[in-house]
KENU-879444 format. One record per residue (C-alpha): residue number from 1; residue in three letters; chain; x, y, z. Coordinates in steps of 0.001 Angstrom, whole numbers, plus 500000, padded with zeros to 6 digits. Each point is the difference from the previous one (the first is absolute). Example, Ala and Ser with C-alpha at 12.3 -4.5 7.8 and 13.67 -1.06 7.14 Angstrom:
<pt resi="1" resn="ALA" chain="A" X="512300" Y="495500" Z="507800"/>
<pt resi="2" resn="SER" chain="A" X="501370" Y="503440" Z="499340"/>
This chain:
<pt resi="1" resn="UNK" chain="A" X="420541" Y="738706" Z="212557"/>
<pt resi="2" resn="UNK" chain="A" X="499689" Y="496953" Z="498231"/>
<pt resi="3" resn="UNK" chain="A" X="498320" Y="498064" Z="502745"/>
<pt resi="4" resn="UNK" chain="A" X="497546" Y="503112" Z="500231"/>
<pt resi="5" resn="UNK" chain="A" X="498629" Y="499265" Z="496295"/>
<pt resi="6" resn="UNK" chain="A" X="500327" Y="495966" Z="500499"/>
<pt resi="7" resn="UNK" chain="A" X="497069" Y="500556" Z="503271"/>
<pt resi="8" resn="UNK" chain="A" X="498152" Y="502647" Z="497630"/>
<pt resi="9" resn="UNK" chain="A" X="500204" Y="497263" Z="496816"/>
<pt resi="10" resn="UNK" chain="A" X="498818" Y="496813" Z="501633"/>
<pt resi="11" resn="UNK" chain="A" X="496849" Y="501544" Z="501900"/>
<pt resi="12" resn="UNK" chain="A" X="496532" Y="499554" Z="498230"/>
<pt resi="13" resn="UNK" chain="A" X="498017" Y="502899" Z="499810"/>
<pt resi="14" resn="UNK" chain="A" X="496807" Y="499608" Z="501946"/>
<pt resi="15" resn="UNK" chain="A" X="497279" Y="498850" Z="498090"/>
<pt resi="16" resn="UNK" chain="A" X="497115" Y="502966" Z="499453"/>
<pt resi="17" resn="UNK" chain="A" X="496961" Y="499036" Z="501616"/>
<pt resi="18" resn="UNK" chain="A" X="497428" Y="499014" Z="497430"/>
<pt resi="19" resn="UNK" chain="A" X="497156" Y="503021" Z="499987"/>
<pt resi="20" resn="UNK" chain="A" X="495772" Y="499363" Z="499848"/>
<pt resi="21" resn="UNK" chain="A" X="499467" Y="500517" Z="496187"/>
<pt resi="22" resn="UNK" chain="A" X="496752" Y="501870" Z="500986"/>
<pt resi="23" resn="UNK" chain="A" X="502567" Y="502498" Z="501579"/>
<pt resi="24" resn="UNK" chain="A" X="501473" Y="500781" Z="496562"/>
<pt resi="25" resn="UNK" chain="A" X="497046" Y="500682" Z="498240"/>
<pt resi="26" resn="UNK" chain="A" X="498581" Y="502162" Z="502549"/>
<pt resi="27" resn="UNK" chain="A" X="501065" Y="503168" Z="498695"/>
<pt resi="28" resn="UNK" chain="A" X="498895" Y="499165" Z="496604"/>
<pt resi="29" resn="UNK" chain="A" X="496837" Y="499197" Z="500833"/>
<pt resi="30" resn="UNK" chain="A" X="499988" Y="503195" Z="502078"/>
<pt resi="31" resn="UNK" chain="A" X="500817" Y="502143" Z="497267"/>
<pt resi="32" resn="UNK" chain="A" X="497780" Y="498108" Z="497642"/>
<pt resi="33" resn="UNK" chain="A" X="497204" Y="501031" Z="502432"/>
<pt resi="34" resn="UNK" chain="A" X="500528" Y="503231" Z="500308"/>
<pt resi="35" resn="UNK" chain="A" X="500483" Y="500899" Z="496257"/>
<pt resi="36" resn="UNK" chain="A" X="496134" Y="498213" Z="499340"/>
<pt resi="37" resn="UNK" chain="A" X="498840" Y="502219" Z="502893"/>
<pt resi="38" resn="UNK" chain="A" X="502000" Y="503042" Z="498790"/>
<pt resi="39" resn="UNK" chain="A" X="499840" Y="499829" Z="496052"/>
<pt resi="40" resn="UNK" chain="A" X="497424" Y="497168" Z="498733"/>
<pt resi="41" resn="UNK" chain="A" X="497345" Y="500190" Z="501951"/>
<pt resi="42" resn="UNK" chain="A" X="499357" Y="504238" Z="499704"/>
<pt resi="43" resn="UNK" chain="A" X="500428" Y="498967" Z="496207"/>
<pt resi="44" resn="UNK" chain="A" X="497372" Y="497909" Z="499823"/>
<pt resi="45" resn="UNK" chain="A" X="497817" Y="501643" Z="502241"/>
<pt resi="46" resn="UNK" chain="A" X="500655" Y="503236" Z="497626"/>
<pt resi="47" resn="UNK" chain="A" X="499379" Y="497973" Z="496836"/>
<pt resi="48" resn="UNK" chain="A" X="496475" Y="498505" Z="501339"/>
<pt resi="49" resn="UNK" chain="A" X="498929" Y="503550" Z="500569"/>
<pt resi="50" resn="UNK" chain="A" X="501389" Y="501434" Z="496720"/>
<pt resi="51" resn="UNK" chain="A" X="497696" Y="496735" Z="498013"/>
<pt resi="52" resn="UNK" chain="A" X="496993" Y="500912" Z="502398"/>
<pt resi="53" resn="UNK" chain="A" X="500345" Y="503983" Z="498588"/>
<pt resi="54" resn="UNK" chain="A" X="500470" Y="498789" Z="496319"/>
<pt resi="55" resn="UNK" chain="A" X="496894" Y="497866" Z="500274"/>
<pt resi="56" resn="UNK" chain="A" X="497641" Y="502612" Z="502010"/>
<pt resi="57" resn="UNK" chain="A" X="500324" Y="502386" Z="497283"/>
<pt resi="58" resn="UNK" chain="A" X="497079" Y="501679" Z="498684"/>
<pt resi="59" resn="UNK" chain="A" X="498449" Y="502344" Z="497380"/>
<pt resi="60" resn="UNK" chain="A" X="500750" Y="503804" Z="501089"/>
<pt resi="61" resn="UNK" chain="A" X="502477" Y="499045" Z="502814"/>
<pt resi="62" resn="UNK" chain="A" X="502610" Y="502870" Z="500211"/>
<pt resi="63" resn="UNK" chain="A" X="503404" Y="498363" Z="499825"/>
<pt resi="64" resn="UNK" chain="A" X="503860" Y="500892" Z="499981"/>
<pt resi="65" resn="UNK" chain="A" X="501817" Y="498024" Z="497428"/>
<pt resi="66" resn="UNK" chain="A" X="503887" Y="498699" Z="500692"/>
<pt resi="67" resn="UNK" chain="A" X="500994" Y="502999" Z="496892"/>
<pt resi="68" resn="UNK" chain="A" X="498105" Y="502701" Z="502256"/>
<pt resi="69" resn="UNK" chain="A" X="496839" Y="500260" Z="498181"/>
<pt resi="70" resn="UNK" chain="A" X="496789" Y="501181" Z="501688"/>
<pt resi="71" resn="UNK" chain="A" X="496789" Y="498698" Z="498615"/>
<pt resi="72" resn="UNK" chain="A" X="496795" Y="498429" Z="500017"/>
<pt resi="73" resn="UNK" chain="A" X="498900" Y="496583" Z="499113"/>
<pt resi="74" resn="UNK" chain="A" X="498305" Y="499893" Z="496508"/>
<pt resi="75" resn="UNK" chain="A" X="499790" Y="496657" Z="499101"/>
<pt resi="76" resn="UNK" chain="A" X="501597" Y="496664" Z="501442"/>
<pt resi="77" resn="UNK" chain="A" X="500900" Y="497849" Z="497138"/>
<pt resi="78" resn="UNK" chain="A" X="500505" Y="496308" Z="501723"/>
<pt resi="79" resn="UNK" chain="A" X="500818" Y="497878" Z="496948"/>
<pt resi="80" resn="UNK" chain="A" X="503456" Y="502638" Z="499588"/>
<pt resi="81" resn="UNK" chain="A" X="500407" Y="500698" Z="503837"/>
<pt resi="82" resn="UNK" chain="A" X="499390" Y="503513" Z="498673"/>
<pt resi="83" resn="UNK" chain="A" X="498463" Y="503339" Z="501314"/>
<pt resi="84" resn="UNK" chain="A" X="498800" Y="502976" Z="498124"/>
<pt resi="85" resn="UNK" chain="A" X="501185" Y="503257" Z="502005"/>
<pt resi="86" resn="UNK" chain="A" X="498163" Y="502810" Z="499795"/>
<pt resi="87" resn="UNK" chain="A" X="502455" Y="502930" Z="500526"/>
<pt resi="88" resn="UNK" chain="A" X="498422" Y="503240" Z="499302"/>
<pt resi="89" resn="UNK" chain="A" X="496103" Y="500150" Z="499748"/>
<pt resi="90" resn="UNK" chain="A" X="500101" Y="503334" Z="498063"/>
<pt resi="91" resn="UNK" chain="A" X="502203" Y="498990" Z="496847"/>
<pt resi="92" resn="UNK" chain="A" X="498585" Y="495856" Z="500299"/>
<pt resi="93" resn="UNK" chain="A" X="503877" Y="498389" Z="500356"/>
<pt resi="94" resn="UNK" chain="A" X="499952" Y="496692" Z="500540"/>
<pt resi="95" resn="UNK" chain="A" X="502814" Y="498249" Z="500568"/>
<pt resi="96" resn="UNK" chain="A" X="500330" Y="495978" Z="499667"/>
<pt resi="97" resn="UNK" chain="A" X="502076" Y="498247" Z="502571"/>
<pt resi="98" resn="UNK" chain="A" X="500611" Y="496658" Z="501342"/>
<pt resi="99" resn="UNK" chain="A" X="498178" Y="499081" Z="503366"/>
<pt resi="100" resn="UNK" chain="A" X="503259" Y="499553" Z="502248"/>
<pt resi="101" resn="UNK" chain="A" X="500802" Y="503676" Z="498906"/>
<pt resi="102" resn="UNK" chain="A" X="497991" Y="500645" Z="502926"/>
<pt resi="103" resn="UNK" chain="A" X="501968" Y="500612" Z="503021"/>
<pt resi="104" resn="UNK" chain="A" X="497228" Y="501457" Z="502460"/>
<pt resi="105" resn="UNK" chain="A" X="496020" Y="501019" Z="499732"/>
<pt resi="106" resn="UNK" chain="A" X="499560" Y="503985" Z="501387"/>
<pt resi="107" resn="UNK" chain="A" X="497658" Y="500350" Z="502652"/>
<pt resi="108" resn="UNK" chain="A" X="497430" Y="502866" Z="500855"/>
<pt resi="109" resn="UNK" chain="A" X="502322" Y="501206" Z="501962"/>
<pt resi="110" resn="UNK" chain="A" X="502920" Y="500108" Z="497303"/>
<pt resi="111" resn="UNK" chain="A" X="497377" Y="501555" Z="497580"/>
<pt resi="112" resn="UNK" chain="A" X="499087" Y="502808" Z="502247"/>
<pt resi="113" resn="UNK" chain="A" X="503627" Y="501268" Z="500885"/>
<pt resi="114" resn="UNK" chain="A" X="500604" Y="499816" Z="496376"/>
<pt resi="115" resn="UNK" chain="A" X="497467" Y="502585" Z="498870"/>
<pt resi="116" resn="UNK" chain="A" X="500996" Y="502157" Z="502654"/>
<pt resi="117" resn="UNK" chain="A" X="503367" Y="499962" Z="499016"/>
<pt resi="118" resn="UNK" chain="A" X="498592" Y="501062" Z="496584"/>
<pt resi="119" resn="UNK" chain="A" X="498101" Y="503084" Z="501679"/>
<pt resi="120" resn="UNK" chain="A" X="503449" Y="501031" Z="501548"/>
């Protein structure tokens, strides 16, 4: 038995072949890829279109503010990054709101399935 662990004790162990650093950092790079084409980019593409709808605002645009508020524009204030809403044309609420409040303008087409939900 002893002999056994004397041949196991004076062999080397093989030396591990040196590996391509570019091999290591492949799957990093991979990954680092694939989160910019999965996460970063749609971000910035999303915030480029939110800044293009904040700065095509206009007077009497219908909008949907982030609290759920239906309006139309007043007034643009752009010294405060303001907008006056204009809630209810009856009663004359306005309501005064910061510009990134803003989370989409209503089209036409939002308008007119509103009133008929109304009518219903």
């Amino acid at each position: 038995m002893e002999s056994f662990s004397i041949l196991l004790a004076d062999e080397q162990p093989a030396a591990s072949p040196q590996q391509n650093p570019i091999a290591l950092f492949a799957p990093i790079l991979i990954i680092g890829v694939f989160i910019y084409f999965m996460a970063i980019r749609p971000m910035k593409k999303q915030e480029r279109e939110r800044k293009s709808l904040l700065e095509t605002i206009k007077k009497n645009d219908r909008v949907l503010t982030s609290g759920g508020i239906i309006g139309v524009i007043a007034n643009i204030r752009e010294k405060e990054d303001e907008v006056v809403l204009k809630v209810d044309e009856n009663s004359n609420v306005r309501l005064r709101m910061t510009r990134s409040s803003i989370v989409r303008v209503l089209s036409e087409k939002d308008v007119a399935k509103e009133t008929t939900e109304e009518k219903a």
